[in-house]
C-alpha positions as CSV (number, residue, x, y, z in Angstrom):
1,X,0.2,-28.8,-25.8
2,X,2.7,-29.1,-28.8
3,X,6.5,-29.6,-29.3
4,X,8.4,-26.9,-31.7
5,X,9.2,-28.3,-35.0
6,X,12.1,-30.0,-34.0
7,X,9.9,-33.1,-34.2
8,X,10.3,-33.1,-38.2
9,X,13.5,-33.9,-37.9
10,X,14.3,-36.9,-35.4
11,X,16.8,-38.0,-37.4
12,X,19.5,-35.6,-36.4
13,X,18.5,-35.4,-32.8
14,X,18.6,-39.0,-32.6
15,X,22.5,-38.9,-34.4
16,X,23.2,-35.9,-31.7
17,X,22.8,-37.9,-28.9
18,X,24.2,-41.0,-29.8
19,X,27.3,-38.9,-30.9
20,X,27.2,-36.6,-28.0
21,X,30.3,-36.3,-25.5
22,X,31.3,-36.9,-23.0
23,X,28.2,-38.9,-22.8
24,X,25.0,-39.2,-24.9
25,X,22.6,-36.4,-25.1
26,X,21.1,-34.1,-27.5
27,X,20.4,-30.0,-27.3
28,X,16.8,-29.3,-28.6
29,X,16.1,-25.8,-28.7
30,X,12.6,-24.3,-29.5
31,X,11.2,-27.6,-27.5
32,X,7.6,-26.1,-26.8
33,X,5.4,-24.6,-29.5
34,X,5.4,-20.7,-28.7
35,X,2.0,-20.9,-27.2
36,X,2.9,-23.8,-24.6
37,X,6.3,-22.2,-23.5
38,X,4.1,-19.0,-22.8
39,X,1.8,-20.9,-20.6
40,X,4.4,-22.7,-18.9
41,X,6.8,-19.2,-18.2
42,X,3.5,-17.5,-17.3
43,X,2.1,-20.6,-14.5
44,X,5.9,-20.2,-13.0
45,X,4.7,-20.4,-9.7
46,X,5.5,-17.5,-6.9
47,X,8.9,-17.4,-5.6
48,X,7.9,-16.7,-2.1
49,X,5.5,-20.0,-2.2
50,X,6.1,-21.7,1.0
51,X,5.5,-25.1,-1.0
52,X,9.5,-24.9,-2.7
53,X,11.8,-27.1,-0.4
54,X,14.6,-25.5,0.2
55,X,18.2,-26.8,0.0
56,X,21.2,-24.3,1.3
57,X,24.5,-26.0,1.9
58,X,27.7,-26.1,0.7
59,X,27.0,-28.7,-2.0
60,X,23.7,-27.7,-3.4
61,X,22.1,-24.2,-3.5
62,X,18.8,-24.5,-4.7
63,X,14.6,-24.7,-4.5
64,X,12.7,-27.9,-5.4
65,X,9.1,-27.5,-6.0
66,X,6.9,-30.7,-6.5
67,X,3.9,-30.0,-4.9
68,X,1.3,-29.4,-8.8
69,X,-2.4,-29.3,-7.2
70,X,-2.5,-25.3,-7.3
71,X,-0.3,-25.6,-11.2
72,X,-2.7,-27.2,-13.7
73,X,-0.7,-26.1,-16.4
74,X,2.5,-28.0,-14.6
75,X,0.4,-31.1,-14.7
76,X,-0.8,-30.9,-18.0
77,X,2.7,-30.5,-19.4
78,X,3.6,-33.6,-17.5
79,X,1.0,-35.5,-18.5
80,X,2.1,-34.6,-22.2
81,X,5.9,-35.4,-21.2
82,X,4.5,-38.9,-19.9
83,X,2.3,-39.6,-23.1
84,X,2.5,-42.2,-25.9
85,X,3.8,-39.8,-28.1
86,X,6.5,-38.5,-26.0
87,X,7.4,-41.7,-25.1
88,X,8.2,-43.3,-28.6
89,X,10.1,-39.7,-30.0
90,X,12.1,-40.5,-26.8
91,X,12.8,-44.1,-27.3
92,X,13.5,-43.4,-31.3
93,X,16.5,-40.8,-29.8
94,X,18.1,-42.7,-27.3
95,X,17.5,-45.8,-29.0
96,X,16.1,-47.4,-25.6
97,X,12.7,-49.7,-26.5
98,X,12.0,-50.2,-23.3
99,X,11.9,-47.3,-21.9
100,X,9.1,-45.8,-19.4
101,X,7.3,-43.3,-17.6
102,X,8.1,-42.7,-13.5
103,X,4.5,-42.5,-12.4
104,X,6.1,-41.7,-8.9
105,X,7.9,-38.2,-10.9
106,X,10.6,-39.0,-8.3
107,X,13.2,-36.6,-8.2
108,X,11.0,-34.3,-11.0
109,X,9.6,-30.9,-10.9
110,X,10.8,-27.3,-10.9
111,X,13.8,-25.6,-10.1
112,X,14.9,-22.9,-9.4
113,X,18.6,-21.2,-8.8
114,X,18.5,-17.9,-6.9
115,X,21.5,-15.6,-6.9
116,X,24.5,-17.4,-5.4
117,X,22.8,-20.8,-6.5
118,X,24.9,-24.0,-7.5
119,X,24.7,-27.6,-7.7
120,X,27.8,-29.6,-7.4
121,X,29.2,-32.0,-9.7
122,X,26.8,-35.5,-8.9
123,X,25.6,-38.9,-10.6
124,X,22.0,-39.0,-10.4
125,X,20.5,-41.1,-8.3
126,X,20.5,-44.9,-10.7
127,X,17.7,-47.5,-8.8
128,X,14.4,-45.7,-8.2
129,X,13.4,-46.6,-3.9
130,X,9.9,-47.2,-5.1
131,X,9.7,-49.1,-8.4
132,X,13.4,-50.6,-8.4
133,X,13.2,-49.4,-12.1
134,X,16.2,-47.7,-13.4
135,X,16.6,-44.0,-14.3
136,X,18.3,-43.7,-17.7
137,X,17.1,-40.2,-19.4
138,X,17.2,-36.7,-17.7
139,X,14.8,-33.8,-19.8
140,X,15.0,-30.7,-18.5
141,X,13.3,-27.7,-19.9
142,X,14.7,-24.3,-19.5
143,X,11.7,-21.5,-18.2
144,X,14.0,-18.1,-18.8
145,X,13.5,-15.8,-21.3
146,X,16.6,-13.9,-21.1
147,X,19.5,-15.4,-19.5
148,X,23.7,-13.7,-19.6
149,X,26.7,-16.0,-20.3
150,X,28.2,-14.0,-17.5
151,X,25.6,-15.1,-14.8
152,X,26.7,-18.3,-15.1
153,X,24.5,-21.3,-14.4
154,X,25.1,-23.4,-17.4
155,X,24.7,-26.8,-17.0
156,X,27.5,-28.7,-16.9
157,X,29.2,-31.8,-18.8
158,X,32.1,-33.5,-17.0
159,X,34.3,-36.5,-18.4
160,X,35.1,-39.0,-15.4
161,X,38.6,-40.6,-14.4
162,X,38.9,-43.6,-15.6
163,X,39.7,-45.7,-12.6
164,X,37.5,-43.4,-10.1
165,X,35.1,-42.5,-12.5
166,X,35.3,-38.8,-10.3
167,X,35.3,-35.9,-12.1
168,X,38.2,-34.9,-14.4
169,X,37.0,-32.2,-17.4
170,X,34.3,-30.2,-17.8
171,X,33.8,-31.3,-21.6
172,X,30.6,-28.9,-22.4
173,X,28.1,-26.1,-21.1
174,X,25.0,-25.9,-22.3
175,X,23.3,-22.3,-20.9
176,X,19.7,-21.9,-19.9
177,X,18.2,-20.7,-23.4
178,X,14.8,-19.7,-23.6
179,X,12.7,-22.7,-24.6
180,X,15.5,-25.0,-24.6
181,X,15.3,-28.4,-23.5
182,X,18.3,-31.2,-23.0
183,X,17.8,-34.3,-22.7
184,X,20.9,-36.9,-21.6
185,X,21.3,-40.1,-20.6
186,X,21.4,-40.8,-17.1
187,X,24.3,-43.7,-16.3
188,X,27.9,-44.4,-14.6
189,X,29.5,-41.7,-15.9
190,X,26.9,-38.7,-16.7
191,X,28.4,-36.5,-13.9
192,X,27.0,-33.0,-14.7
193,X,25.9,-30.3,-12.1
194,X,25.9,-26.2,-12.0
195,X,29.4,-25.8,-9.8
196,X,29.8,-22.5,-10.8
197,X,28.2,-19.8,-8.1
198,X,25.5,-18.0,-10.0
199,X,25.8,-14.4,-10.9
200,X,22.4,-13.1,-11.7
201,X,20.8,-10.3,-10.6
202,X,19.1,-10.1,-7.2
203,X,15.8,-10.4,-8.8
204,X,16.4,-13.0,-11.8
205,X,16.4,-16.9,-10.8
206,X,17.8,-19.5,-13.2
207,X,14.1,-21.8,-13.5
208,X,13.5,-25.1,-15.1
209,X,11.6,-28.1,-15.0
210,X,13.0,-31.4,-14.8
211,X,11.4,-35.3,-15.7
212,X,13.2,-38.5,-15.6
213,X,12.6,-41.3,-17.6
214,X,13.4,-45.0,-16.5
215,X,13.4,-48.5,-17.2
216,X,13.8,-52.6,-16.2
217,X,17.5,-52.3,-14.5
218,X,20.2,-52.9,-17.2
219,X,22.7,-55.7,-16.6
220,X,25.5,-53.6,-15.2
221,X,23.0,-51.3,-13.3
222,X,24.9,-50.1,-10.4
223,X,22.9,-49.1,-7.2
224,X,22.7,-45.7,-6.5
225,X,19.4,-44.8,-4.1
226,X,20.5,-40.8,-4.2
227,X,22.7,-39.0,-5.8
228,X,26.0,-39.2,-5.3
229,X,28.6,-35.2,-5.6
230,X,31.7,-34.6,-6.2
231,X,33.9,-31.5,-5.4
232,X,36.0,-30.1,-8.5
233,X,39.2,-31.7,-9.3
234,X,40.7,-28.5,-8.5
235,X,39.1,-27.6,-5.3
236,X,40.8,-28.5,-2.0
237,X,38.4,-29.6,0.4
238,X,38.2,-29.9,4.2
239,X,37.6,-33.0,6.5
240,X,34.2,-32.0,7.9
241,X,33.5,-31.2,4.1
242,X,34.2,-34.9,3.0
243,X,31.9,-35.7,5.8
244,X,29.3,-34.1,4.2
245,X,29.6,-35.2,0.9
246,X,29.5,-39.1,2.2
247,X,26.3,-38.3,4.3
248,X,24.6,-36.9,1.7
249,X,24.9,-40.1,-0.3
250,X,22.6,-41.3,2.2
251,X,20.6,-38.9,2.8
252,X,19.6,-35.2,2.5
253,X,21.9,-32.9,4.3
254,X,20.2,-31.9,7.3
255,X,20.5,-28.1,9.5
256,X,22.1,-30.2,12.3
257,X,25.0,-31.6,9.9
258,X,25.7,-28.4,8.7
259,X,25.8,-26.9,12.6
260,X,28.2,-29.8,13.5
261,X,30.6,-30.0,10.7
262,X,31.0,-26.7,8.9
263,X,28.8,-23.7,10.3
264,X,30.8,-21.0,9.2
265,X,30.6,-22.4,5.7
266,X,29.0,-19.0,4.2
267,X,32.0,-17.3,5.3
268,X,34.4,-20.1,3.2
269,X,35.2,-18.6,-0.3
């Protein structure tokens, strides 16, 4: 497996992310050499494979697959995400020596969007439950090869409040280009998400593959064991859907929550 060229020229990708707003983070488009991108779009695994977890609430609207014994070519490209080499063009961008693999890939693997996906506005997830290392860069790889601006699904950049540190702007969108890859760093105020419904045809699925990247917990690390969402500033929310939002801090949201507290929530526009 190779990287595009992009590697020839750190430099800038290493001044776009430490100039990026409203947090750091850097665009690299053409991320995978053509060959590796085609074995990667070409390994996407079935999406009728009982192995995606599903998630179908009024918060998130998505499929989580992490499950790579039957995906060689999934494991190979991690193994290459998680090598030396990846490693130190990663630390030389975001300027973080220390930083390291998640052996664990807690939280990584593929996803996928269907029509009528989203993924509310959230702060990822900041201590890692198993290692107690903390997460500090998100890459995620785009797997379409066509994708329309009107479908929506871009991902996603939203500036904080500064007292609440809730959402307040979205400041960019960065759409799911072919062979793109973003990579951001993960802290107190990276609130990003997909809270737009998604608009693509019946048969077309917004994919990607996510891996996180972590490191000894930083001074002001704050403690975050799952992710934390946010409705938009502009959307008026009901009781029972506060309720959910604060269990899923805790936890997943389960059928039973959504049977108790909003059942008829397909039926909400």
């Amino acid at each position: 497996m190779n990287f595009g060229d992009w590697v020839n020229n750190i430099d800038k990708y290493k001044n776009d992310f430490m100039n990026g707003d409203p947090y750091k983070h850097c665009i690299i488009d053409n991320f995978l050499d053509e060959k590796t991108f085609e074995d990667i779009y070409n390994a996407y695994p079935d999406i009728k494979s009982s192995k995606w977890h599903i998630y179908n609430n009024p918060i998130e609207i998505k499929w989580a697959l992490d499950d790579f014994k039957n995906l060689p070519i999934y494991q190979k490209l991690i193994n290459f995400l998680q090598s030396d080499e990846t490693l130190n063009l990663f630390k030389t961008i975001s300027d973080i020596p220390n930083l390291e693999n998640d052996p664990h890939l807690h939280g990584a693997g593929i996803h996928c969007h269907p029509q009528g996906g989203k993924l509310d506005v959230h702060l990822d997830y900041s201590i890692h439950p198993i290692s107690g290392k903390e997460r500090r860069l998100n890459l995620i790889i785009y797997l379409n090869k066509h994708w329309e601006e009107e479908w929506n699904g871009a991902l996603e950049l939203w500036k904080p409040y500064e007292n609440n540190k809730t959402p307040k702007e979205c400041i960019k969108k960065i759409y799911p280009i072919y062979n793109r890859a973003v990579l951001f760093q993960t802290n107190n105020i990276s609130l990003h998400g997909l809270p737009e419904i998604i608009k693509c045809p019946e048969n077309e699925f917004r994919k990607s593959f996510a891996i996180y990247y972590v490191s000894e917990p930083t001074i002001n690390a704050m403690t975050r064991y799952k992710a934390e969402y946010f409705p938009k500033p502009s959307e008026v929310i009901s009781e029972n859907l506060k309720k959910l939002y604060e269990i899923r801090k805790e936890r997943r949201l389960s059928n039973s929550d959504i049977k108790l507290y909003l059942p008829d929530w397909k039926n909400i526009s």
